[in-house]
Residue, then its C-alpha position, 0 to 999 in steps of 0.5 A: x290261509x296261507x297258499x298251497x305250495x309244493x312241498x317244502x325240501x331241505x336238502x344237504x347241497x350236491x356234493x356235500x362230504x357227509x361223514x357216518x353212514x352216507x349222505x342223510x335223507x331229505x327233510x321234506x314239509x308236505x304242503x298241506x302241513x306248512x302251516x302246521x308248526x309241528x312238522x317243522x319240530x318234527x324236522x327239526x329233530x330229524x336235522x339234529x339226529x342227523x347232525x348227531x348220527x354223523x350223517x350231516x356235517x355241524x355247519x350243514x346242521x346248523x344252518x339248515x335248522x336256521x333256515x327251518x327256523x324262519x320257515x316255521x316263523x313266517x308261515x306259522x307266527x312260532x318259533x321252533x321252540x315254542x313248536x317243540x314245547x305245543x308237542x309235550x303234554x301239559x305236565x311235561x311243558x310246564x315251566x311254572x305258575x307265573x310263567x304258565x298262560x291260562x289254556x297250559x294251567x288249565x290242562x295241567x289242572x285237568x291232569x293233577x286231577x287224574x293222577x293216581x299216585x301214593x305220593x300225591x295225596x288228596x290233601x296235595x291235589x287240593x293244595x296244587x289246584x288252589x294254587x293254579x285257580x289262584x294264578x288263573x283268577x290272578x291272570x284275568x285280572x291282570x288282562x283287566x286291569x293295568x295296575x295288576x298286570x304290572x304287579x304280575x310282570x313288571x319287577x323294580x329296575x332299581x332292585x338293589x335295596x334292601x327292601x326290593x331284595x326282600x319283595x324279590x323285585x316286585x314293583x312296590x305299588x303305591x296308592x298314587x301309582x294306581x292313580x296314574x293307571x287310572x288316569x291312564x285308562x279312563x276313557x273321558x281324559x284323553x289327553x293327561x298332563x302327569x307332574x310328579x318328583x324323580x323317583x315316582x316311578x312314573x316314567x316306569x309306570x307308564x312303561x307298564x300302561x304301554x305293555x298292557x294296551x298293546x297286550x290288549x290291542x296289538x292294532x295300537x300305533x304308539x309314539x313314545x317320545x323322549x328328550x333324546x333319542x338314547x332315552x327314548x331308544x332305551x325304553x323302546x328295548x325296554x319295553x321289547x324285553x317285556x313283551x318277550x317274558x313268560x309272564x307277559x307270555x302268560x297274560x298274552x299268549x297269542x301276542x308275538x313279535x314280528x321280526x326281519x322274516x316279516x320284513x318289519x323293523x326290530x330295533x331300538x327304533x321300534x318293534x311290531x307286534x301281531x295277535x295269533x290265533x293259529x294262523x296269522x290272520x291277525x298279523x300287523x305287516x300291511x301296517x305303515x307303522x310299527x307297534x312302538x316307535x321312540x323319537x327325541x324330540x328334537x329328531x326328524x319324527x316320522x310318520x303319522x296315524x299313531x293312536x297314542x303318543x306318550x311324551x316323556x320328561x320332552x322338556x330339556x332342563x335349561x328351559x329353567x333359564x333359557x326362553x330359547x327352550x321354553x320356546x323351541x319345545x312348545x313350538x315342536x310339541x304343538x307344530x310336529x307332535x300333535x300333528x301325528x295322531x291318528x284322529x284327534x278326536x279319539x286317539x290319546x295324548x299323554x305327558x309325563x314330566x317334571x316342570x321346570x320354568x312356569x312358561x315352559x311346555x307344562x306351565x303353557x298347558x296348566x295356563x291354558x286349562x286355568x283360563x278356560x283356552x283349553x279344556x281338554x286336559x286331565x292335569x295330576x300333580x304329585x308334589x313332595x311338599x316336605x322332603x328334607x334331604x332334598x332341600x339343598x341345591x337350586x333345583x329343589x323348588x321345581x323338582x320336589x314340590x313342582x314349584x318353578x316360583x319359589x320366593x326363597x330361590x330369587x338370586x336377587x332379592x330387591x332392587x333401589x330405584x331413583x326418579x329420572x322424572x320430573x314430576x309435582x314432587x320433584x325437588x331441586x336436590x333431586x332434579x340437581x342429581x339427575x343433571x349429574x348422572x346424565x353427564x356420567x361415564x355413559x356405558x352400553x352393554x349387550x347381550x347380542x342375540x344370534x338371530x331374529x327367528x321367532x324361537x330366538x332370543x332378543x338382544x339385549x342393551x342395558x344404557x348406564x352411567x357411572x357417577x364420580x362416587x361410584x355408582x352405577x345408575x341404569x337409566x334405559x333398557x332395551x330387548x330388541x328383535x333384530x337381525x345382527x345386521x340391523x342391530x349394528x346399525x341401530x347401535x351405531x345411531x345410538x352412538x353417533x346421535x349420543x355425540x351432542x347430548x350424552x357421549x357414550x364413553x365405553x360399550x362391553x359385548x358379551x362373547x363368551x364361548x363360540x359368541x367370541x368370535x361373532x362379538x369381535x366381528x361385531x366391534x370390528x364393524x361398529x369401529x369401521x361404520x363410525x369410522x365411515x360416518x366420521x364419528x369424532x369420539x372415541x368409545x371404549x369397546x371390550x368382549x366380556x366372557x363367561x370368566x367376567x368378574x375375574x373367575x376362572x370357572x364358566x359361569x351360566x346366566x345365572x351363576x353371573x346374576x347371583x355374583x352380582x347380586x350384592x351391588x344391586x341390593x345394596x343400591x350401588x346399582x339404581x334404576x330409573x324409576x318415579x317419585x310417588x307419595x305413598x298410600x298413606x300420605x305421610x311421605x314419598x318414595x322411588x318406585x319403577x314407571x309401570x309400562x316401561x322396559x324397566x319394569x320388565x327388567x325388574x320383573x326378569x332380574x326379581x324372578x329371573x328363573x321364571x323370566x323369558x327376559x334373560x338377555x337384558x339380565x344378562x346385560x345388567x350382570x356382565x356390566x355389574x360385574x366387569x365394574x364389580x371392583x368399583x361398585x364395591x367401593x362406592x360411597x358418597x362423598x358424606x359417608x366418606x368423610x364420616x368413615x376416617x379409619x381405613x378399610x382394607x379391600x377384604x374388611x370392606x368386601x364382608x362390610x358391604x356383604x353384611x350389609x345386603x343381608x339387612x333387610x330393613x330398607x330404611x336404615x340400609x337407604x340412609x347409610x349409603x344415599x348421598x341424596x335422600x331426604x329423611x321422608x325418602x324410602x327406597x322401594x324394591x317393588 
């Protein structure tokens, strides 16, 4: 209870030129009724009385009732308006069935029975009240059981079709739906990993799982977390706004919110709930937490103790082609997120989300669940395996059927290897050929990286040579994680030591965006080390940008890998692989090393939406595609003497395309490879 106090005195200030019938008497709260929230009614209406009789002034009025509406607030835990309506019979403050809670129906109940009027019949009486016991039965089932709850509160966001008109808003509830609320409320799966499309409602869902547990336990710390703080702010008010309606009124009706009089935040921050049973005994403000708190999860996540924390879609899109991402996320989830609940061993974890790269957050969790790492998690997916309007663009696989890997969406399909290494089956012609692409057009092409922090990426070197025919053949690859520091001086030695053997002819530097002036740093001090060191070559050194390829439009890493797609799988573009006999003995074929960067570069560029890898892709392709000209007119000298007629670039351009789109490797093989012997076949595995 709260303290006795002295009585409670709203007086108009000294002085005060009250018009009408003179100055107005003080409006006083006893002290044994200042936990009563009629007496601030009562006085409320005195003011407005006065106000209208001219005693006081409108400003005066005004702000006086403002100052007994915080009064009421915080020693009642009611507004004056709520105040006002307890005094009104049942018939008379009672607004509708829905928005009615169980004492008012129950009192509005009691007082059809006693009516006595030739306008309510027997046969009306019978009808109201089996209405009433209806949405009576219907409120305790929606304390019980989240699922309904929402059905008797929640009304569709998107309530602008056809059909929603028709069902005047209420959530269309599916049968998976339930199994999300489900999943949500058992006690043994406290910690849930929920997959599903956009527009399985799934975000909207679990926004009405949150209203009813802190419906049912106003005590409950939550943690909503989003991928920004806009998102995770517009489902904090969200949820505000629910917790204010008459139906949620009429579920809870001893829920409140506190506000600033309890000097507590209400915001987009956050908001505080209390229970109420007459006194504010039950009230939340001695806690450190809100009731609700919204973060991104790249924010500043403060506090600890939450009970349940509800992660939201936290995984940025560019994860799909970006390790930074992957990384960065899972590193924030594990090291900051985790960390803030209450007590590991009762409090909930719940994710929602759309995967977007195997590695990812989501693909981490499935992975450890799958090899016996963790067995903590309740993981539900709800994949659309046959959707057909949504089948266009490149995010389909991951959206729709939760499928990051999707054999279909490879930019680059296949890949031509050559042996770079003698070995029993080598013949001269071969080793000949070898001999000639090591005193090639030497070629380095980086993909620098901004640091070495773990989160970073690697830098990436692809080591190539240009034949006299045209052909590129790739020859080493390197992903290195160094600081920009020791990388220039690792591609300094390179070079230097290159002088006696194999000379490196030209070097290319991706700088596009806010890289350019890093890369141009970079060539300036490579220049000024080998100047230093009195290096007697000359190397040709260029910045490539996002426009490499001659576009004009930006393109990411895997627009540029998709542009050079077409040299890599018509072998203008080879890498250094083996010649191994095949399984049924009746011949040879070229094949990558198995444990060799190269092999991890065939795995980046063959699935390179799933690779964390990206860089030496990325090497590959700004160098295929600054060289795209010369690569799609190579041709070996034999096919050259064979093709007589001329061929204009464009003619030339299609030939090459229809080319890449013949998927008999045998037949492509022999029409562009200068060195194949005819038991010879090129693998792409």
């Amino acid at each position: 209870m709260p303290p006795r106090l002295p009585r409670f005195t709203v007086m108009a200030e000294e002085g005060q030129d009250n018009s009408g019938t003179g100055v107005a008497d003080p409006i006083v709260i006893p002290h044994d009724r200042i936990a009563d929230a009629s007496a601030y009614a009562e006085a409320a209406t005195k003011l407005v009385n006065a106000g209208l009789a001219g005693d006081r002034s409108a400003l005066d009025t005004s702000r006086l009732i403002d100052l007994l509406e915080d009064a009421c607030k915080r020693w009642t835990g009611k507004t004056i308006e709520e105040a006002g309506r307890e005094s009104l019979s049942s018939i008379e403050r009672f607004m509708g069935l829905m928005e009615s809670a169980r004492p008012l129906l129950e009192q509005v109940l009691e007082a059809v029975h006693d009516v006595e009027d030739i306008r309510l019949t027997a046969e009306k009486k019978k009808l109201y009240c089996k209405m009433i016991h209806d949405v009576i039965e219907l409120q305790e089932k929606a304390l019980d059981d989240p699922a309904i709850f929402w059905l008797y509160v929640g009304r569709d966001s998107e309530a602008d079709s056809e059909t929603s008109t028709n069902r005047f808003g209420v959530f269309d509830m599916q049968p998976f739906h339930i199994t999300m609320f489900d999943v949500w409320n058992t006690k043994a799966d406290r910690q849930t990993l929920m997959l599903a499309p956009p527009g399985h409602a799934k975000s909207t869902n679990m926004r009405g799982n949150v209203a009813w547990r802190i419906g049912k336990q106003p005590k409950i710390r939550i943690l909503l977390l989003a991928l920004d703080v806009i998102k995770a702010g517009k489902e904090v008010l969200a949820l505000m706004r629910i917790v204010q309606l008459p139906t949620y009124k009429a579920i809870f009706p001893n829920i409140i919110m506190l506000d600033r009089t309890d000097d507590v935040q209400k915001s987009s921050k956050g908001f505080t709930l209390a229970s109420v049973d007459g006194d504010k005994a039950d009230s939340n403000i001695h806690s450190r937490e809100p009731t609700i708190s919204g973060f991104g999860i790249n924010s500043s996540i403060n506090g600890d103790g939450y009970s349940m924390i509800i992660c939201d879609d936290i995984v940025n899109p560019k994860a799909k082609d970006e390790a930074y991402c992957r990384n960065h996320t899972t590193a924030i989830f594990h090291n900051v997120v985790r960390q803030r609940l209450r007590d590991a061993s009762v409090a909930e974890l719940h994710i929602v989300a759309t995967p977007w790269h195997p590695d990812d957050l989501y693909g981490r969790i499935k992975r450890d669940q799958r090899e016996g790492r963790s067995t903590r998690w309740k993981i539900v997916e709800f994949p659309i395996l046959d959707l057909e309007e949504h089948k266009r663009g490149d995010h389909y696989a991951c959206l729709f059927r939760l499928n990051p890997i999707h054999a279909s969406g490879r930019l680059v399909k296949k890949m031509f290897f050559y042996p770079s290494t003698e070995n029993e089956w080598t013949n001269d012609r071969e080793k000949a050929k070898v001999k000639a692409i090591a005193s090639g057009e030497r070629w380095l092409s980086i993909d620098p990286a901004a640091s070495d922090n773990k989160g970073s990426a690697d830098n990436g070197v692809i080591d190539a040579s240009f034949t006299h025919e045209g052909f590129l053949f790739v020859t080493d690859v390197h992903a290195l994680r160094m600081s920009p520091v020791s990388f220039l001086d690792w591609i300094a030695e390179l070079i230097f030591n290159s002088e006696s053997e194999a000379p490196v002819y030209g070097l290319q530097i991706e700088g596009q965006a806010s890289n350019r002036q890093g890369a141009d740093l970079f060539i300036r001090s490579l220049q000024q080390i080998l100047a230093d060191r009195h290096f007697k070559g000359e190397v040709n050194m260029i910045v490539t940008d996002c426009h490499v390829g001659g576009v004009s439009q930006n393109r990411g890493k895997s627009a540029r890998l998709k542009a050079a797609s077409m040299p890599i799988e018509t072998a203008r573009v080879r890498f250094a692989g083996e010649k191994r006999r095949k399984p049924t003995g009746d011949g040879f074929w070229y094949t990558v090393i198995p444990d060799t960067t190269m092999e991890k570069l065939k795995g980046a560029v063959l699935d390179f939406k799933t690779s964390v890898d990206a860089d030496i892709v990325d090497a590959l392709s700004q160098l295929v595609l600054q060289n795209f000209e010369r690569l799609k007119s190579a041709m070996p000298d034999a096919v050259k003497e064979e093709n007589t007629l001329p061929m204009d670039p464009m003619s030339r351009m299609n030939r090459a395309q229809m080319d890449a789109m013949d998927q008999k490797m045998d037949d492509e093989a022999a029409g562009i490879h200068e060195w194949e012997d005819e038991t010879l076949v090129f693998s792409c595995k």
